[in-house]
LOVO-330817 format. One record per residue (C-alpha): residue number from 1; x, y, z; chain. Coordinates in nm, 2 decimals. Each point is the difference from the previous one (the first is absolute). Example, Ala and Ser with C-alpha at 12.3 -4.5 7.8 and 13.67 -1.06 7.14 Angstrom:
<sites>
<site nr="1" X="1.23" Y="-0.45" Z="0.78" kette="A"/>
<site nr="2" X="0.14" Y="0.34" Z="-0.07" kette="A"/>
</sites>
This chain:
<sites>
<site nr="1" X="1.75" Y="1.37" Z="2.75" kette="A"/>
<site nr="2" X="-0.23" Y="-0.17" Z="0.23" kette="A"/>
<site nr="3" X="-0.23" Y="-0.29" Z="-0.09" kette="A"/>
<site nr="4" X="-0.30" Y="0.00" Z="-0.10" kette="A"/>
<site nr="5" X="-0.24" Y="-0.11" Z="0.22" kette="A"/>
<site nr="6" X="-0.25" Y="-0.10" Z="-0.31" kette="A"/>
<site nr="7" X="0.26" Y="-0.16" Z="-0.17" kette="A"/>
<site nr="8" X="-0.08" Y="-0.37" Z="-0.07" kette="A"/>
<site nr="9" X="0.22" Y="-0.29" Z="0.21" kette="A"/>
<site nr="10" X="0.14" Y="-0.22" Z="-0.23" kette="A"/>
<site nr="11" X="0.12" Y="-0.32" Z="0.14" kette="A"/>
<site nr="12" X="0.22" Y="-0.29" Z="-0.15" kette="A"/>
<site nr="13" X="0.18" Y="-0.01" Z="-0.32" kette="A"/>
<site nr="14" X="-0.16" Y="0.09" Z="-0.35" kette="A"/>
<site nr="15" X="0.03" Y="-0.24" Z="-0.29" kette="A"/>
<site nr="16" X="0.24" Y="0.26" Z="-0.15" kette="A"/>
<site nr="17" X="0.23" Y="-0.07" Z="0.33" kette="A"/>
<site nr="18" X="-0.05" Y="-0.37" Z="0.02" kette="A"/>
<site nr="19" X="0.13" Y="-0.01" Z="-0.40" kette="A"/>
<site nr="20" X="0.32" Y="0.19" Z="0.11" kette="A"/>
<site nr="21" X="0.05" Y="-0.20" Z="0.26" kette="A"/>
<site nr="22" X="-0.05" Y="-0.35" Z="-0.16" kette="A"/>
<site nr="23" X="0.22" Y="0.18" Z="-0.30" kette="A"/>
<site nr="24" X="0.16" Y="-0.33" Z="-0.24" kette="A"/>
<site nr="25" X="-0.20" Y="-0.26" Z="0.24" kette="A"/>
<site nr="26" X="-0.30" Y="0.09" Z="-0.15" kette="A"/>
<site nr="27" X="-0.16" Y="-0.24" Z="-0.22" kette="A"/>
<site nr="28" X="-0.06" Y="0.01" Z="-0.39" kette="A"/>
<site nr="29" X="-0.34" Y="0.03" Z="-0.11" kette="A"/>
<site nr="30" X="0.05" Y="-0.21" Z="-0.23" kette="A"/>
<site nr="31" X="0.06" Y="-0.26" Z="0.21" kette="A"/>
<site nr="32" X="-0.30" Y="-0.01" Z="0.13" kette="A"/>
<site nr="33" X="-0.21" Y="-0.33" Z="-0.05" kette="A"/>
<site nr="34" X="-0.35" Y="0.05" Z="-0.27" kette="A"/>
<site nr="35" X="-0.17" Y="-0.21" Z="0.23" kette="A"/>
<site nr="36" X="0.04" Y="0.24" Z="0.30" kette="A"/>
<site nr="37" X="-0.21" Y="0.27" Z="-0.26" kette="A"/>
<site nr="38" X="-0.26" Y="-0.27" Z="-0.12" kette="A"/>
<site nr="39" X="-0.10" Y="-0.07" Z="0.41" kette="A"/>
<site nr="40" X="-0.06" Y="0.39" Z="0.03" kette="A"/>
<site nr="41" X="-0.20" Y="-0.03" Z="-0.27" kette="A"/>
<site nr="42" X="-0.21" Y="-0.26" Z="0.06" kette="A"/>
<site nr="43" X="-0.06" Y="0.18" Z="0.36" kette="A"/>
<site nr="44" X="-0.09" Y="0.27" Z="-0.14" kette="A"/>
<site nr="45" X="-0.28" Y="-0.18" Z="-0.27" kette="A"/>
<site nr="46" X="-0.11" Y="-0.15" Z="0.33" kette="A"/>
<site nr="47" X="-0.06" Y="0.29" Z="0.21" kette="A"/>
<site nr="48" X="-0.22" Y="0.13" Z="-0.32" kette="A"/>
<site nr="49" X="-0.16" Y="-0.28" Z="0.01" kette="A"/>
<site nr="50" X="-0.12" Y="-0.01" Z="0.39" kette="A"/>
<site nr="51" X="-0.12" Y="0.35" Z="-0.07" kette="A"/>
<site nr="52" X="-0.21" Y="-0.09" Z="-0.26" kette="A"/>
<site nr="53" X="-0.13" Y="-0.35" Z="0.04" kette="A"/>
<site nr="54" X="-0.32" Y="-0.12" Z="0.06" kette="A"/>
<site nr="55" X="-0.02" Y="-0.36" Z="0.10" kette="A"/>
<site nr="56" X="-0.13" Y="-0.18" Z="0.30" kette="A"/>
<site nr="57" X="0.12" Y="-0.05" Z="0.33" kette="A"/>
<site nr="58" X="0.13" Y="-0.35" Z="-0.05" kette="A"/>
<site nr="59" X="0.20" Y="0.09" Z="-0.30" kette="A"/>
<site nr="60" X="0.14" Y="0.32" Z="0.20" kette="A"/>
<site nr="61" X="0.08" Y="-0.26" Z="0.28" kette="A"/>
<site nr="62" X="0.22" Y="-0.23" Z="-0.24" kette="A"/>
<site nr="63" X="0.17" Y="0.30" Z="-0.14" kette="A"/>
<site nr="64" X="0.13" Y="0.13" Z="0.35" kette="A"/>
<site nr="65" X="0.07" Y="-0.35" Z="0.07" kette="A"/>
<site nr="66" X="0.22" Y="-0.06" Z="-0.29" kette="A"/>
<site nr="67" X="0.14" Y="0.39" Z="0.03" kette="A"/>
<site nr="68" X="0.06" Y="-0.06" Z="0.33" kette="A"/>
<site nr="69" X="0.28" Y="-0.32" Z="-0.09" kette="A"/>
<site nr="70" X="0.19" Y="0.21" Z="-0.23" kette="A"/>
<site nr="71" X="0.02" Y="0.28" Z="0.25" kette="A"/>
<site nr="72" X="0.16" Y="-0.28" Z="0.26" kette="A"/>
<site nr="73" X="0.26" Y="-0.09" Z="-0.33" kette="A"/>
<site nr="74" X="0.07" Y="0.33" Z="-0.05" kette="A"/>
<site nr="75" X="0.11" Y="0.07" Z="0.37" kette="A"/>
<site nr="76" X="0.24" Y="-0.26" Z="-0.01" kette="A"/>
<site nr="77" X="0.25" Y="0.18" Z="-0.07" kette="A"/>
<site nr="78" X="-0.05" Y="0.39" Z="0.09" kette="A"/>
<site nr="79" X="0.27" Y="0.31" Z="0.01" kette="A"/>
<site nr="80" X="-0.05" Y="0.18" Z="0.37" kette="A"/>
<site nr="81" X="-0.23" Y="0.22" Z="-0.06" kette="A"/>
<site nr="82" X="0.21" Y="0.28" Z="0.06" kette="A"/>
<site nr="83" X="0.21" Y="-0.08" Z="-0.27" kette="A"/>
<site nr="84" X="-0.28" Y="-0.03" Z="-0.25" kette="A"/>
<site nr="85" X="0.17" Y="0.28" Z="-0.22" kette="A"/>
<site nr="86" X="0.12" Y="-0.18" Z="-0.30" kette="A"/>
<site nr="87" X="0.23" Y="0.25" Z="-0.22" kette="A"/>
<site nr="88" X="0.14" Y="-0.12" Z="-0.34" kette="A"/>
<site nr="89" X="0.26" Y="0.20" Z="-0.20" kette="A"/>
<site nr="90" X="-0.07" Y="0.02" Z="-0.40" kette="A"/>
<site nr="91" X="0.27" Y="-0.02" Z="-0.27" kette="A"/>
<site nr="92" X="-0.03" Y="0.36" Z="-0.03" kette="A"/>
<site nr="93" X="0.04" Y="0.05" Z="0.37" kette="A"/>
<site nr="94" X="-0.35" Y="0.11" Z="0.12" kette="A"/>
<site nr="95" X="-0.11" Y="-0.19" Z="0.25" kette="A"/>
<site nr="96" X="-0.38" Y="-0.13" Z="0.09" kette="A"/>
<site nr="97" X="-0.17" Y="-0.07" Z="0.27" kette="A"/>
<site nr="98" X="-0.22" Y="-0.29" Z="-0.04" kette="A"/>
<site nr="99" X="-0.23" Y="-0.04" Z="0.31" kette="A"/>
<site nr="100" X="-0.09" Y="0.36" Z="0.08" kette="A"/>
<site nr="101" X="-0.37" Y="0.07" Z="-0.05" kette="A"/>
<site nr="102" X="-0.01" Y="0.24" Z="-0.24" kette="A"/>
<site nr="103" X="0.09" Y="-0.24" Z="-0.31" kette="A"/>
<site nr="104" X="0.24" Y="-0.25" Z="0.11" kette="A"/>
<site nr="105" X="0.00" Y="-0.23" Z="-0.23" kette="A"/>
<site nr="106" X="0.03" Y="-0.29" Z="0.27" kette="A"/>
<site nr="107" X="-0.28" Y="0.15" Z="0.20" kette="A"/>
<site nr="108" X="-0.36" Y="-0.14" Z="-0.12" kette="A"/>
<site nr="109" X="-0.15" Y="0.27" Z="0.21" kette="A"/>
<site nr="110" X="0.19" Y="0.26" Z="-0.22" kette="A"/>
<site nr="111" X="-0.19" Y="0.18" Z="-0.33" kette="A"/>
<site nr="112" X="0.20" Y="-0.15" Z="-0.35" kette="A"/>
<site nr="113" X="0.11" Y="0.35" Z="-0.06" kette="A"/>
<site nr="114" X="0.23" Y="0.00" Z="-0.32" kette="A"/>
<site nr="115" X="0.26" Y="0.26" Z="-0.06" kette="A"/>
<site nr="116" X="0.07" Y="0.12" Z="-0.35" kette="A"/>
<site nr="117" X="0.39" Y="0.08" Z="-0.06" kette="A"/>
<site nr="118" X="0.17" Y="0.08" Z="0.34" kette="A"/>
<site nr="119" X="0.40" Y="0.22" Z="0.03" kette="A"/>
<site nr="120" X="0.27" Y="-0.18" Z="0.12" kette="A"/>
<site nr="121" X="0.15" Y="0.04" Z="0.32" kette="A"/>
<site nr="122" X="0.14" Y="0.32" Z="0.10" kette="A"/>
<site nr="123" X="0.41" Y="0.01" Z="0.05" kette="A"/>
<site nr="124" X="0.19" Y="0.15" Z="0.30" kette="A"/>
<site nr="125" X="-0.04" Y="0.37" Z="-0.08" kette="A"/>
<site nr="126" X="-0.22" Y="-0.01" Z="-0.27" kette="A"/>
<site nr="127" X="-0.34" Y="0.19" Z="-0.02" kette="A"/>
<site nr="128" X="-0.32" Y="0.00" Z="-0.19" kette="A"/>
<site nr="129" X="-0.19" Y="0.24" Z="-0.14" kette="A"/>
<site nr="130" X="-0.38" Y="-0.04" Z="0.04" kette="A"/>
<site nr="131" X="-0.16" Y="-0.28" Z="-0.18" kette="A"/>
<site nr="132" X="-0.27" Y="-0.21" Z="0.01" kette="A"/>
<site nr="133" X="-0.12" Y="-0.34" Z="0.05" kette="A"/>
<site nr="134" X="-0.27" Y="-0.14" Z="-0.15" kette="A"/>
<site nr="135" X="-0.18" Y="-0.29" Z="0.10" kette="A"/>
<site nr="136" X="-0.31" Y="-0.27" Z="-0.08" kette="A"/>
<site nr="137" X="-0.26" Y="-0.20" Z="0.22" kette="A"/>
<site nr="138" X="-0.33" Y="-0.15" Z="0.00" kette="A"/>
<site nr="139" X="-0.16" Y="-0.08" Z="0.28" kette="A"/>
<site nr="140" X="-0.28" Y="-0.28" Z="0.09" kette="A"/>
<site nr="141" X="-0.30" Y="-0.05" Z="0.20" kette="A"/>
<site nr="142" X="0.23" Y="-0.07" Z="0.34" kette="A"/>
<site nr="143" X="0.13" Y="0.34" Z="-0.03" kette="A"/>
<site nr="144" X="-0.34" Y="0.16" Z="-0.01" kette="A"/>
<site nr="145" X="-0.21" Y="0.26" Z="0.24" kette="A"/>
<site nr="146" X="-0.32" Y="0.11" Z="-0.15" kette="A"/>
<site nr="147" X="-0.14" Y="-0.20" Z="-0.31" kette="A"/>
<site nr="148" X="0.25" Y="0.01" Z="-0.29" kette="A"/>
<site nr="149" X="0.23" Y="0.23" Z="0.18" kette="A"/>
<site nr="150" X="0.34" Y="-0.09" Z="0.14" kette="A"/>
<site nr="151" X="0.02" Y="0.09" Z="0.37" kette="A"/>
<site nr="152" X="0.15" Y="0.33" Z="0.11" kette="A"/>
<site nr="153" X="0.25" Y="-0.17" Z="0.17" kette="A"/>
<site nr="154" X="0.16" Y="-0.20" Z="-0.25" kette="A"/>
<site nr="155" X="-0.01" Y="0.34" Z="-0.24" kette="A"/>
<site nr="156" X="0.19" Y="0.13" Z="0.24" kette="A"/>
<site nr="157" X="0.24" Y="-0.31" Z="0.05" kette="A"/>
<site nr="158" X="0.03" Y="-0.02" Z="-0.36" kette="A"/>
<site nr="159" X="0.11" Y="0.41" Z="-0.05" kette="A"/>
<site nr="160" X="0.25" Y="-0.06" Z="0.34" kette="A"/>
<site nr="161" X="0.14" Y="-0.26" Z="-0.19" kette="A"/>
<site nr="162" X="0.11" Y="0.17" Z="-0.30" kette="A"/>
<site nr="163" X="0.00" Y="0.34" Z="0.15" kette="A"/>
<site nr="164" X="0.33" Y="-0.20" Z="0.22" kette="A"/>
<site nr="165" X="0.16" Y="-0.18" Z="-0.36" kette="A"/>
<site nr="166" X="0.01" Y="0.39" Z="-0.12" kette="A"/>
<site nr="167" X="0.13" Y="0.10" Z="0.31" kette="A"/>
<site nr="168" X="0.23" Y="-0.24" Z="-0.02" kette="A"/>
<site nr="169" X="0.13" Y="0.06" Z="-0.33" kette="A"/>
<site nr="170" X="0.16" Y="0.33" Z="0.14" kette="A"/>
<site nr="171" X="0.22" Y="-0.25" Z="0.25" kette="A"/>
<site nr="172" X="-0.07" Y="-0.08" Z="0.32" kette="A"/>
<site nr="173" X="-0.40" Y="0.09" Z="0.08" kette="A"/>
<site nr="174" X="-0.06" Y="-0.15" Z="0.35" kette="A"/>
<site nr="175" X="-0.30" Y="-0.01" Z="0.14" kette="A"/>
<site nr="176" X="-0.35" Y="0.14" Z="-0.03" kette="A"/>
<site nr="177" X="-0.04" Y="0.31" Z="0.18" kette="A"/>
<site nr="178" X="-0.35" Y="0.14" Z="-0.18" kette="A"/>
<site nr="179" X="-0.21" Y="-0.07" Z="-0.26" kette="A"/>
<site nr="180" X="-0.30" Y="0.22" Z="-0.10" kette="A"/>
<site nr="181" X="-0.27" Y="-0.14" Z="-0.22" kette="A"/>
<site nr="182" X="-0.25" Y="0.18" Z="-0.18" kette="A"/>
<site nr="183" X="-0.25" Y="-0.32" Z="-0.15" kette="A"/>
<site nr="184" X="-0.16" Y="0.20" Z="-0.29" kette="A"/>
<site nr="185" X="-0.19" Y="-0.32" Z="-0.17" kette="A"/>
<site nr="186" X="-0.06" Y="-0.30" Z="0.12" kette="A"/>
<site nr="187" X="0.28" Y="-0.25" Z="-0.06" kette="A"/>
<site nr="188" X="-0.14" Y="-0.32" Z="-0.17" kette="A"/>
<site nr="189" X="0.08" Y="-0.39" Z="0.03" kette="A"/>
<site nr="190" X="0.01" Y="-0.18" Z="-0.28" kette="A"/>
<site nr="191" X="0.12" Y="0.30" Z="-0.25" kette="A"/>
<site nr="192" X="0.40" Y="0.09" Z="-0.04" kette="A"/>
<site nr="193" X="0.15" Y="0.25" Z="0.18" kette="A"/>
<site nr="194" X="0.28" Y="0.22" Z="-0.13" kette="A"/>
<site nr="195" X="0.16" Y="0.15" Z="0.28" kette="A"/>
<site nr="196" X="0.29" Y="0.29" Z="-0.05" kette="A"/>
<site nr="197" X="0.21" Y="0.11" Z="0.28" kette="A"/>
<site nr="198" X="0.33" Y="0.23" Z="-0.04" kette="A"/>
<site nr="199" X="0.26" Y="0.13" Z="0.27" kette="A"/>
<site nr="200" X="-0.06" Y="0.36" Z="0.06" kette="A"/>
<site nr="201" X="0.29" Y="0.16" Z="0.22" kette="A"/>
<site nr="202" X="0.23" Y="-0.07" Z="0.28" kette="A"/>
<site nr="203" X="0.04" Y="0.19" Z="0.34" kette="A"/>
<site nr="204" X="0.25" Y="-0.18" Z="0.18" kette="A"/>
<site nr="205" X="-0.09" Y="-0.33" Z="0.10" kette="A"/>
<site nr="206" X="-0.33" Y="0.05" Z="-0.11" kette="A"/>
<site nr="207" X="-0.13" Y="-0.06" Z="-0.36" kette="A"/>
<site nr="208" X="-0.35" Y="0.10" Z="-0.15" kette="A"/>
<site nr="209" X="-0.18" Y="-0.13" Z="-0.29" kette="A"/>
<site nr="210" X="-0.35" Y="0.03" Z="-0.14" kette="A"/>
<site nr="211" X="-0.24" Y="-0.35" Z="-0.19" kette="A"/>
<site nr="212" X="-0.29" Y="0.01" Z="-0.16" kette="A"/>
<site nr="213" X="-0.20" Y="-0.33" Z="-0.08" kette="A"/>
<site nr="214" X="-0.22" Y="0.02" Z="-0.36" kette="A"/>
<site nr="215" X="-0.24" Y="-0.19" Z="-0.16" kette="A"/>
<site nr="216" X="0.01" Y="0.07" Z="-0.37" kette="A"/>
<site nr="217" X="0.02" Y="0.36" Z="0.03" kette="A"/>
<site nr="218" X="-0.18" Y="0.05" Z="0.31" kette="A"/>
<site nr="219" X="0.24" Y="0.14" Z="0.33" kette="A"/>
<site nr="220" X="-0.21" Y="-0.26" Z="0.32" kette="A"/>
<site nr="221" X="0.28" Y="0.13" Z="0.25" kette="A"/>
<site nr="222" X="0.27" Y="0.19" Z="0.07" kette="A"/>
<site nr="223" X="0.28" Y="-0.02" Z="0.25" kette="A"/>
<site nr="224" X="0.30" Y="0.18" Z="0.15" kette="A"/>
<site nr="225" X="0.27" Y="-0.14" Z="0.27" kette="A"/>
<site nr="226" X="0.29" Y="0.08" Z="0.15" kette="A"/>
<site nr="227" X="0.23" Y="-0.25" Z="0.09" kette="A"/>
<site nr="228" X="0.31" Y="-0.04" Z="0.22" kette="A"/>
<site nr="229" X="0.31" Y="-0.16" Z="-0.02" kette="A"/>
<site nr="230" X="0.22" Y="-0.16" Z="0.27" kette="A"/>
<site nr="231" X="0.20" Y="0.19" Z="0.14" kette="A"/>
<site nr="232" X="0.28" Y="-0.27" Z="-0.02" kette="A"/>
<site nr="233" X="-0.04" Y="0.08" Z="-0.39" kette="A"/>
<site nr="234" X="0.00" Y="0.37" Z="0.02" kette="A"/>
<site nr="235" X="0.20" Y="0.12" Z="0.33" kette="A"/>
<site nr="236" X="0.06" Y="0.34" Z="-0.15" kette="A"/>
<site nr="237" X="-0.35" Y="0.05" Z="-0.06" kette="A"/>
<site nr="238" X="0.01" Y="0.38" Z="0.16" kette="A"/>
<site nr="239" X="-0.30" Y="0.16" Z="0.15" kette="A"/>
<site nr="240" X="-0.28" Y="-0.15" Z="-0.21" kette="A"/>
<site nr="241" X="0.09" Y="-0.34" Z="0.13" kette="A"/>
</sites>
């Protein structure tokens, strides 16, 4: 079959790969220091707070200044930046990935999306029947487009996000290849989001899945995506790949 011409080029390995690559040298989550969680969260109160504040010049001025000396601490001692990826492995053997942008929990710039229960790993051979993942988030002021409402672009990061953890739930996802949104409300800030994604169907190397995000009862948007795998993960992939 030839290629397709429209078909997206995906370059570099996916988190999914990276994990199988970095197999037992992966670290614990567990290991991970509570004071490497409280900085991300005191970033994050900060950026709120440059978004919303109202004082002077001068006290602007004294912030950056003192902002700016625990910028210079914190790039004392810096990863390359292309090896920011940061996988750890849980005790049930899912891993994370904790300074991606669509919740990272090591990435201030990432929404605090919450996941309710989520499956254990898949096993060579095993499969899944379609399930669902459900999710929870409130976003603030820094996230916001019009007044009260959450930018389009972070809905849209936020169903990507979870839209993938379904994905991934079916084994290995891969990358991003579409997402269609419908926005049918606005999305607001400030409120908690429920958002509910499930894995739909697989065509080769490329799975499908379908999110909604809901306030209360009311649908705000609606996504579907199709992602694909590595191929290094699904060589027999056939003609869908």
């Amino acid at each position: 079959m030839s290629p397709d011409p429209h078909a997206p080029t995906l370059s570099g390995p996916s988190a999914s790969t990276l994990a199988a690559m970095l197999g037992a040298e992966m670290p614990d989550a567990e290991d991970l220091a509570p004071e490497a969680f409280e900085l991300v969260e005191r970033v994050r109160d900060l950026v709120e707070a440059v978004v919303l504040t109202d004082v002077d010049a001068d006290a602007r001025g004294t912030a950056a200044a003192r902002i700016a000396e625990v910028t210079e601490a914190l790039r004392a001692a810096q990863r390359p930046k292309d090896k920011v990826v940061q996988l750890v492995r849980h005790r049930n053997g899912r891993f994370e990935h904790m300074t991606q942008a669509g919740s990272g929990r090591l990435n201030p710039q990432a929404p605090r999306i919450e996941y309710d229960d989520l499956p254990t790993p898949l096993q060579p051979g095993e499969s899944r029947e379609p399930l669902e993942i459900t999710a929870r988030v409130t976003l603030t002021a820094q996230h916001g487009g019009p007044p009260g409402r959450a930018h389009g672009g972070v809905v849209a990061t936020i169903l990507d996000q979870v839209l993938g953890v379904a994905a991934s739930a079916s084994g290995p996802a891969g990358f991003t290849a579409g997402l269609d949104i419908r926005f049918r409300k606005a999305t607001p800030y400030d409120v908690p989001l429920l958002i509910a994604a499930r894995f739909v169907r697989r065509e080769g190397r490329k799975t499908f899945a379908t999110a909604e995000i809901r306030v209360g009862d009311v649908v705000t948007a609606e996504a579907t995506a199709v992602f694909v795998a590595d191929r290094s993960l699904n060589p027999d992939a056939g003609a869908h790949s």
